[in-house]
DRENROGU-70419 format. One record per residue (C-alpha): residue number from 0; residue in one letter; x, y, z. Coordinates in steps of 0.05 Angstrom, whole numbers, padded with zeros to 5 digits, m for minus. Example, Ala and Ser with C-alpha at 12.3 -4.5 7.8 and 13.67 -1.06 7.14 Angstrom:
REC   n res     px     py     pz
REC   0   A  00246 m00090  00156
REC   1   S  00273 m00021  00143
***
This chain:
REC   n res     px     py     pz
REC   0   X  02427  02491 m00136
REC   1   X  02403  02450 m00080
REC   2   X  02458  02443 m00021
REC   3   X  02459  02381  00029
REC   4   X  02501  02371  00084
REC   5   X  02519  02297  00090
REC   6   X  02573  02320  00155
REC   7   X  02518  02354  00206
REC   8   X  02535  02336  00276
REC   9   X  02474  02337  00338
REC  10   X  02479  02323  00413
REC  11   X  02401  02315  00427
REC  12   X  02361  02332  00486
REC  13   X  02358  02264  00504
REC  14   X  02433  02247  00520
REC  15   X  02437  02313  00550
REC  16   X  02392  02293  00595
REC  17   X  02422  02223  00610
REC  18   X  02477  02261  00631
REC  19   X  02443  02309  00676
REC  20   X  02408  02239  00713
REC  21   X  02467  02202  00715
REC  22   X  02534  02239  00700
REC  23   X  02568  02187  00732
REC  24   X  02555  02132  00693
REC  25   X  02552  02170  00628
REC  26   X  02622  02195  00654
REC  27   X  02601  02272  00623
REC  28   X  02581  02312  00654
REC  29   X  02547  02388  00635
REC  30   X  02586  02453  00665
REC  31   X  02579  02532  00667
REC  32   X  02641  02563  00624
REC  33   X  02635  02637  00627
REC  34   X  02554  02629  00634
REC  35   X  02556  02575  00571
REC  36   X  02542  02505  00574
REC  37   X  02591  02461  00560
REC  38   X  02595  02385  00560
REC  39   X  02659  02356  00597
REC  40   X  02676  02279  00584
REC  41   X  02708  02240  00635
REC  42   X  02762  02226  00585
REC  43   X  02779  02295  00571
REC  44   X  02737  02311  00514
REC  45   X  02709  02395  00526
REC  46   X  02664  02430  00484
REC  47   X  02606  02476  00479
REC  48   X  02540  02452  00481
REC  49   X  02520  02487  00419
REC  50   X  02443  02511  00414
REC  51   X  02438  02474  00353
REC  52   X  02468  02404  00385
REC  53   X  02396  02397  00413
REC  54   X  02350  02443  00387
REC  55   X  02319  02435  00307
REC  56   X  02293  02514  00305
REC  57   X  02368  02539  00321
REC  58   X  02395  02486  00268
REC  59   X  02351  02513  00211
REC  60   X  02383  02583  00226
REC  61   X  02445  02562  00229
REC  62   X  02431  02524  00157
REC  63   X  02402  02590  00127
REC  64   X  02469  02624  00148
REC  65   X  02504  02564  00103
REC  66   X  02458  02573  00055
REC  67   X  02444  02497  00057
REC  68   X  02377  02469  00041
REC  69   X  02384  02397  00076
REC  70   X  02427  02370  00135
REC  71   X  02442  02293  00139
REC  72   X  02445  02287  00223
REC  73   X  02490  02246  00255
REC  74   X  02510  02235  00329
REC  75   X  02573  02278  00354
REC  76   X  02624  02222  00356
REC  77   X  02635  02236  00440
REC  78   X  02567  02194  00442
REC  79   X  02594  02136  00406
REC  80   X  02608  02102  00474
REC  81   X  02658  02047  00442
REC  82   X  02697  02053  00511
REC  83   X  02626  02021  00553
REC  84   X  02609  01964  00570
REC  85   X  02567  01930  00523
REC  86   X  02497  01947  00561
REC  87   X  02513  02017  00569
REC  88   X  02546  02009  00498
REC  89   X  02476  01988  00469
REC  90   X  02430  02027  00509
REC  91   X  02466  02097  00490
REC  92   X  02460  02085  00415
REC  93   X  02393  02054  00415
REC  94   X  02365  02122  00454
REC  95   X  02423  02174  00411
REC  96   X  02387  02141  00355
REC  97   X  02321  02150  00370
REC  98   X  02331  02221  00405
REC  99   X  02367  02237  00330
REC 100   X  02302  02202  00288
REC 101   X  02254  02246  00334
REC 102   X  02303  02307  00318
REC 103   X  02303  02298  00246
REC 104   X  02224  02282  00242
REC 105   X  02210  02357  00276
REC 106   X  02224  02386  00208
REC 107   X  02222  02328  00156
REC 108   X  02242  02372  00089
REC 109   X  02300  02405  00129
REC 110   X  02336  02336  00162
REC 111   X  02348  02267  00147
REC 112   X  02369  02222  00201
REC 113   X  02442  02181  00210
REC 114   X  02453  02138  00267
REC 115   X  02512  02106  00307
REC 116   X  02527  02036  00324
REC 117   X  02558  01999  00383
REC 118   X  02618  01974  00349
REC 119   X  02660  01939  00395
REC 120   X  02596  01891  00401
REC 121   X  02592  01873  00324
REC 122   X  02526  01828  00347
REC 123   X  02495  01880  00382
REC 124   X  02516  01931  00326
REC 125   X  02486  01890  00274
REC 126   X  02416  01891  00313
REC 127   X  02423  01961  00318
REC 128   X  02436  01977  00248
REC 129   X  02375  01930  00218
REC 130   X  02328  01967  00277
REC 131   X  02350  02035  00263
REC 132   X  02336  02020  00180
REC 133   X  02262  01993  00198
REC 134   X  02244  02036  00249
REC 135   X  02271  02098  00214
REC 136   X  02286  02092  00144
REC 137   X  02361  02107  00167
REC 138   X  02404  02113  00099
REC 139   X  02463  02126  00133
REC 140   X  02511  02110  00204
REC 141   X  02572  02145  00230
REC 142   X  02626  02101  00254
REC 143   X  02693  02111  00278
REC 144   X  02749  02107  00235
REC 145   X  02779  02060  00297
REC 146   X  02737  02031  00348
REC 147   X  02788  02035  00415
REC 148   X  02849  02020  00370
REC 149   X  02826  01980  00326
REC 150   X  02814  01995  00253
REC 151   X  02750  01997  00224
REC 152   X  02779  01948  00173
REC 153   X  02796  01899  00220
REC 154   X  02759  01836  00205
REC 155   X  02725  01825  00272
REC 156   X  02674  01888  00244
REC 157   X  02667  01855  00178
REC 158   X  02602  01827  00195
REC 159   X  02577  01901  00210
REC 160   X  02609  01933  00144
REC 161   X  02585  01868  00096
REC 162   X  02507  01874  00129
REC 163   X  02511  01956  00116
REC 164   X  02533  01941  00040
REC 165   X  02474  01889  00035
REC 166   X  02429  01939  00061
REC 167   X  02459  01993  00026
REC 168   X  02465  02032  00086
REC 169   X  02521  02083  00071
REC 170   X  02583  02090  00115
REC 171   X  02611  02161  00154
REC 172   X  02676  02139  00177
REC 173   X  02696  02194  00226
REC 174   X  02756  02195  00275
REC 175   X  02733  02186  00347
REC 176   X  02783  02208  00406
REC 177   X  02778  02221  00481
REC 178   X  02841  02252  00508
REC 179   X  02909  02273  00482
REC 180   X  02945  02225  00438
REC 181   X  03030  02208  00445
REC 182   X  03066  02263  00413
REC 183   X  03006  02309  00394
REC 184   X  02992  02336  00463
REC 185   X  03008  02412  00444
REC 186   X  02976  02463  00401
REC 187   X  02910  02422  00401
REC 188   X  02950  02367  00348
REC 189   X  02906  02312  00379
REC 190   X  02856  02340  00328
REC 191   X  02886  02381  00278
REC 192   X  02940  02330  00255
REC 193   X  02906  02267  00293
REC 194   X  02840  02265  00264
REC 195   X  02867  02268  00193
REC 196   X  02922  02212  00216
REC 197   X  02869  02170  00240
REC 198   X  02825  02179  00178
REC 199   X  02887  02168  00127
REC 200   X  02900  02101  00169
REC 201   X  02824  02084  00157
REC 202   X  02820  02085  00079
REC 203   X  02887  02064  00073
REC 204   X  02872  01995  00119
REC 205   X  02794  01995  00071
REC 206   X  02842  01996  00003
REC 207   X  02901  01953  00025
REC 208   X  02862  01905  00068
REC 209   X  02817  01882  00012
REC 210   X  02751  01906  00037
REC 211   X  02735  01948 m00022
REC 212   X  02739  01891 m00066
REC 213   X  02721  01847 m00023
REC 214   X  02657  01884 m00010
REC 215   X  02641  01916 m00074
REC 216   X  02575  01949 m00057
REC 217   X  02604  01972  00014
REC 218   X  02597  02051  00012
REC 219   X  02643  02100  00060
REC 220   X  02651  02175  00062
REC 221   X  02717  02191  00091
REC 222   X  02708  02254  00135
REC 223   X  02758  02313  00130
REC 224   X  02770  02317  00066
REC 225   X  02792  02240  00069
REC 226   X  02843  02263  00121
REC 227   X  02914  02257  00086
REC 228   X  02899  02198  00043
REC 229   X  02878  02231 m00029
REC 230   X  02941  02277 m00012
REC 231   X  02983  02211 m00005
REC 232   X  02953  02169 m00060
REC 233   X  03018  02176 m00106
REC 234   X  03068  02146 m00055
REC 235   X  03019  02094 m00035
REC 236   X  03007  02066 m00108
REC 237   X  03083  02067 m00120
REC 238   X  03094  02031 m00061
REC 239   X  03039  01971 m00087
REC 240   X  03073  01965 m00144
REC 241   X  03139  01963 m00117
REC 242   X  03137  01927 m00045
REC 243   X  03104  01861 m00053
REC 244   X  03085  01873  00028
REC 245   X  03034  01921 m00005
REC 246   X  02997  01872 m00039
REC 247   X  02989  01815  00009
REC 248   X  02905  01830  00009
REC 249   X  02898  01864 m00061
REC 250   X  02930  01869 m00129
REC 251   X  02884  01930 m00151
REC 252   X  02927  01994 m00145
REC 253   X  02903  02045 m00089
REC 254   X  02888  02097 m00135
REC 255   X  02841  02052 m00168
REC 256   X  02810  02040 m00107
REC 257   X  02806  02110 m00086
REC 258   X  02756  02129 m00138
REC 259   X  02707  02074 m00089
REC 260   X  02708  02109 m00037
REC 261   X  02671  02184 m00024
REC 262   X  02700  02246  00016
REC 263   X  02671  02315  00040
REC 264   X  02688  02377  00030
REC 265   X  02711  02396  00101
REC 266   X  02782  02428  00079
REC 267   X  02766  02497  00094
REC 268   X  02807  02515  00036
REC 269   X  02791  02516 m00036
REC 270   X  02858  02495 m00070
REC 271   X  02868  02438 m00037
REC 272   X  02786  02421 m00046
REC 273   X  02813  02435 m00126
REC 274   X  02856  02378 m00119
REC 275   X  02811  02332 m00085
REC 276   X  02756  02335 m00141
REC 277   X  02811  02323 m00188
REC 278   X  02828  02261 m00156
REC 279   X  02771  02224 m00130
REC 280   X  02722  02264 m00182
REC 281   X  02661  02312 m00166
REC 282   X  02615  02248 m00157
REC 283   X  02658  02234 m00103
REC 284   X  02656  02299 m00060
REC 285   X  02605  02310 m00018
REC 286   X  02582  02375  00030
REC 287   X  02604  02382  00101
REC 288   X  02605  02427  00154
REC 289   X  02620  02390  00209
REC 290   X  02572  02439  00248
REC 291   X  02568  02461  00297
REC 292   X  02642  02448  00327
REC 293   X  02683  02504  00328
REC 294   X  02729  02454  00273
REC 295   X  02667  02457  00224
REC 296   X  02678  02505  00163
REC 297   X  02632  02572  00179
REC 298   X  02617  02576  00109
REC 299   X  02620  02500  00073
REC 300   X  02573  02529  00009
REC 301   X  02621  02578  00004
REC 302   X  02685  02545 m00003
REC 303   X  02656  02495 m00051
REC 304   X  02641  02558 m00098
REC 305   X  02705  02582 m00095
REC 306   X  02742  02530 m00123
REC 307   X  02776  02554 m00179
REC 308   X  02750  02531 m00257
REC 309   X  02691  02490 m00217
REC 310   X  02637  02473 m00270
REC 311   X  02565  02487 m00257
REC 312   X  02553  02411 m00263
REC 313   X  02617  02396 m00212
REC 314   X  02595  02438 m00170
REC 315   X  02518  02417 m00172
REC 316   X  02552  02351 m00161
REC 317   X  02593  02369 m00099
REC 318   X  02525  02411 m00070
REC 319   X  02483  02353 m00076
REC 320   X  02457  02331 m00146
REC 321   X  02526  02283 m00143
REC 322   X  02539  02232 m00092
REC 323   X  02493  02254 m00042
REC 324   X  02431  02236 m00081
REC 325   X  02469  02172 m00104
REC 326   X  02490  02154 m00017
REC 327   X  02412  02183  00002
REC 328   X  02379  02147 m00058
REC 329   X  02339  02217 m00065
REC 330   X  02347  02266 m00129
REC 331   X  02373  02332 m00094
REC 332   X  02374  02384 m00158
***
């Protein structure tokens, strides 16, 4: 069976060296940590500058460990830059998306290429997204789940979401932080319990804001596993039906609209991966690995296969003959 990954993070060559030039203005900057790179962010953000962030030979190893045959790249969500102003905002994606085309196009039958939008400029975003499908065939963009605070839902990026659904440009919704968050400052929380938080708060705003129905071609993965939401799915569709608050923007119930959106597999665990195919269905799920941050899951083939009573066919599904040949309009088998 053919494996994709449709969560494959890169940090190319090109904004590495942006930030070499001009660390100031990029506000990163690149620093020795016990004789390792590592990429600092003026806004707290540290990790390793991974091999594989910029280079396509050490990806294709680190793939062969996975034992995945295709990775869908997107940018690593510290170069989303929604916190510039808008001509830094619009010059970063344009080059992280080109940088991440030219990455991709070094070994064609091993990488497909996502790109990243500058949100809080839905105009300029808009641009983006209509260059990055001419210029290079882009199937797919990673967006925040929030762009500084705001939810993706929010209406002011409608015009972004409706143009990706007419172009059938498929949707990576992916929590974006910089920083610790209230309340979550210890134990590393910010991520482990944020970035689920944040993605649960996405979906849920997508079913109970309308913009599932209201866009009905509008495709979104929901990283993480979906974050908390499939896990919360009961209490949510009770509370529609019983607290007319909940249905202000949409009478469908939210496990209804749950089966329209997609999630990956990143849950490091195969029980609760069980549950998640149960819910949403094995069209739904989709490969990640989240590579290379030290949060990806070091073996994302692996956990898929261990799901206990997994099907050939769901799994083929989950590995790539499912929703990722539906969300990359290519026959993975």
């Amino acid at each position: 069976m053919k494996a994709v990954d449709l969560h494959n993070h890169v940090f190319p060559q090109a904004a590495v060296d942006a930030i070499n030039r001009d660390g100031r203005g990029m506000m990163a900057k690149v620093v020795d940590k016990n004789g390792r790179p590592w990429i600092q962010h003026d806004q707290g953000y540290v990790y390793p500058l991974e091999q594989e962030f910029h280079d396509p030979v050490a990806k294709a190893a680190v793939l062969d460990g996975y034992r995945v045959d295709v990775a869908v790249l997107s940018p690593a969500p510290p170069l989303f830059y929604y916190w510039a102003e808008r001509d830094l905002a619009v010059r970063v994606a344009r080059m992280v998306n080109d940088a991440v085309a030219e990455y991709a196009a070094s070994n064609p039958a091993r990488y497909r290429p996502m790109a990243s939008l500058p949100m809080p400029y839905p105009e300029d975003a808009v641009a983006e997204l209509e260059r990055v499908v001419r210029e290079h065939g882009v199937k797919g963009v990673i967006l925040g789940t929030s762009v500084e605070g705001v939810n993706l839902a929010d209406p002011r990026f409608r015009p972004v979401l409706k143009r990706c659904a007419e172009l059938g440009v498929w949707i990576l919704a992916h929590p974006y932080y910089v920083g610790n968050k209230d309340g979550l400052q210890q134990y590393y929380l910010t991520n482990l319990v944020g970035n689920p938080v944040d993605t649960l708060m996405c979906g849920t705003h997508l079913i109970f804001g309308g913009v599932l129905e209201e866009l009905p071609d509008l495709r979104v993965v929901l990283a993480h596993g979906g974050g908390l939401l499939p896990y919360l799915i009961g209490r949510l569709t009770h509370g529609h039906g019983v607290r007319e608050e909940a249905r202000v923007n949409t009478t469908t119930p939210p496990k209804d609209l749950l089966r329209r959106l997609y999630f990956d597999s990143i849950l490091f665990d195969p029980d609760p991966l069980r549950y998640l195919v149960d819910v949403a269905g094995a069209d739904r799920v989709v490969l990640g690995s989240d590579a290379p941050f030290d949060m990806g899951d070091p073996d994302p083939r692996g956990t898929v296969e261990r799901i206990a009573g997994i099907s050939q066919d769901h799994l083929a599904q989950v590995l790539g003959a499912g929703a990722a040949s539906v969300l990359m309009d290519e026959k993975f088998a």
